[in-house]
Structures are given as structure tokens and as C-alpha cells.
N, C-alpha and C positions, 0 to 999 in steps of 0.2 A: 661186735664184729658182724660184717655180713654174710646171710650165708654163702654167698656168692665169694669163692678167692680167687676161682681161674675164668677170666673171659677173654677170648681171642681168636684172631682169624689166620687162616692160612689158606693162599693160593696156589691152587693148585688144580689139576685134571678130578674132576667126580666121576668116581669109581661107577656111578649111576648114569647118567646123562652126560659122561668124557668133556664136558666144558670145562674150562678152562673158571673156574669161579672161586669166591670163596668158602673156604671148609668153618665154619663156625664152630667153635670150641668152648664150651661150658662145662665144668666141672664144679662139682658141691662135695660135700664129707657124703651122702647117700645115693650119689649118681654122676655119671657124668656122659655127657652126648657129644656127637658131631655130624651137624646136619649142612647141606651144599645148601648153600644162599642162592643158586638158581631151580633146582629142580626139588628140593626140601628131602631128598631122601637122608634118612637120619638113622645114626648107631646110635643105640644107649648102652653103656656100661654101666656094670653095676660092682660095691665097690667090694673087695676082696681079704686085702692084707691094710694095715696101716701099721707103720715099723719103721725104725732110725734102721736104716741098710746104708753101715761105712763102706759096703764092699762094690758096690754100684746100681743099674736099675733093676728091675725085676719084670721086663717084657721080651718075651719071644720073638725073636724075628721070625714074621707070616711068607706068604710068599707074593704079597706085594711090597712095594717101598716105606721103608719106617721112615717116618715126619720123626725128627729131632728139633723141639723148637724151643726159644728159653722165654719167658713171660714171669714179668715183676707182680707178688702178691703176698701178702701178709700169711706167715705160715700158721696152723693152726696148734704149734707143737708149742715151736720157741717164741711166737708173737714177732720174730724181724721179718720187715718187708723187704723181700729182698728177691734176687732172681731163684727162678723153679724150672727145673730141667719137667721138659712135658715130651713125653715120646710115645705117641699113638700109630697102634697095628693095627692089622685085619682084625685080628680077636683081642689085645691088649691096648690097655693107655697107664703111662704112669705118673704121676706128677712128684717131684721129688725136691725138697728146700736144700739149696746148694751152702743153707747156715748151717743146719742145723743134721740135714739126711733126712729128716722124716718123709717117710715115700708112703704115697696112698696109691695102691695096685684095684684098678677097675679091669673088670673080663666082661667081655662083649655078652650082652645077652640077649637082645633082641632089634631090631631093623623097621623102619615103617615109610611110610613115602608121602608124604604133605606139608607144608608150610608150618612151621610149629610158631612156638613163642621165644624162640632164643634171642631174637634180635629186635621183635616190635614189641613185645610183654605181653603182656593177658588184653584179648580181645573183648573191650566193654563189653556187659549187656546192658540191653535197653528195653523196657517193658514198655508195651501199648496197653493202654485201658481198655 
């Protein structure tokens, strides 16, 4: 399986440079980010709980707007592809398999501002003689 199960975008205002862009959404079992596809300022979460929660999510509403979005990915609990409830805060993101409940809880830990690799991959390098 790859380590890769959440990739996804969401339009909307950047909380950094107020355009109107895509919010880029990557989540792994050890991290997960969301960085604006125009200006690159980027959250990384780091990851918290992992838990079957029959009872629902496990994110605080901040005191900006919570994203509720649903994106199809192979769970890493029960192995069905299926839809995963993703709901990213100021300080929380949580992704949760709608087979199965297992919920992986990321808390905000750190912010930076440049163009990453979410969206192009790793930037060759090239050596000169």
C-alpha cells in the first residue's frame, strides 16, 4: 500500500495571501499538511490519536471556518476503499474511514511559507563536474 492515502484539494480563501486558490491536502500515518497552491504557506500536522471513534470526530472547532470534506482512500485499518470524512481547523485535522471509524487525529504543529513538494514531487538534482 502506498504511503500516500489522503491527496486532495480544496478551494477556497488562503488564510495567508486571502486568494481565492487551492488548499492542497496531503495526509500520511506520520504527518499531514495543507499548503495554498498560490502563495505556498503551509500547516503541518503532526499525528496525535489513531482509534476506531463510533461516537464521531475528534477536532475542535477554531475560531476560523472548519472544511468538512469527504475524499475516497484505502483505509489503513480495515484495507476498504471507501469514503473518509477529512475535517481540517486552525489547530486540528482529522481523517476518519466512514467503513470502518478508524480516525487518525493530526494537531497543528508548525507553519512555514514556500512552495513545497505536495503537488510537483521532489525537485531533481543535478550535479556539474
Amino acid at each position: 500500500m502506498s504511503d500516500r492515502f489522503i491527496f486532495t484539494k480544496f478551494l477556497t480563501d488562503c488564510y495567508h495571501c486571502k486568494a481565492i486558490a487551492d488548499q492542497i491536502i496531503k495526509a500520511v500515518p506520520y504527518q499531514a499538511q495543507v499548503a495554498c497552491d498560490n502563495c505556498g504557506a503551509t500547516r503541518v500536522f503532526i499525528p496525535r490519536v489513531e482509534d476506531v471513534d463510533a461516537t464521531g470526530t475528534l477536532t475542535k472547532i477554531g475560531k476560523y471556518p472548519v472544511w468538512e470534506l469527504v475524499q475516497d482512500a484505502t483505509c489503513r485499518n480495515c484495507h476498504v476503499t471507501g469514503p473518509h470524512d477529512i475535517i481540517v481547523s486552525s489547530r486540528h485535522l482529522t481523517v476518519q474511514c466512514r467503513h470502518c471509524r478508524f480516525t487518525h487525529f493530526y494537531k497543528f504543529d508548525l507553519e512555514y511559507m514556500a512552495k513545497d513538494e505536495l503537488k510537483t514531487g521532489p525537485v531533481p538534482v543535478t550535479h556539474t563536474p
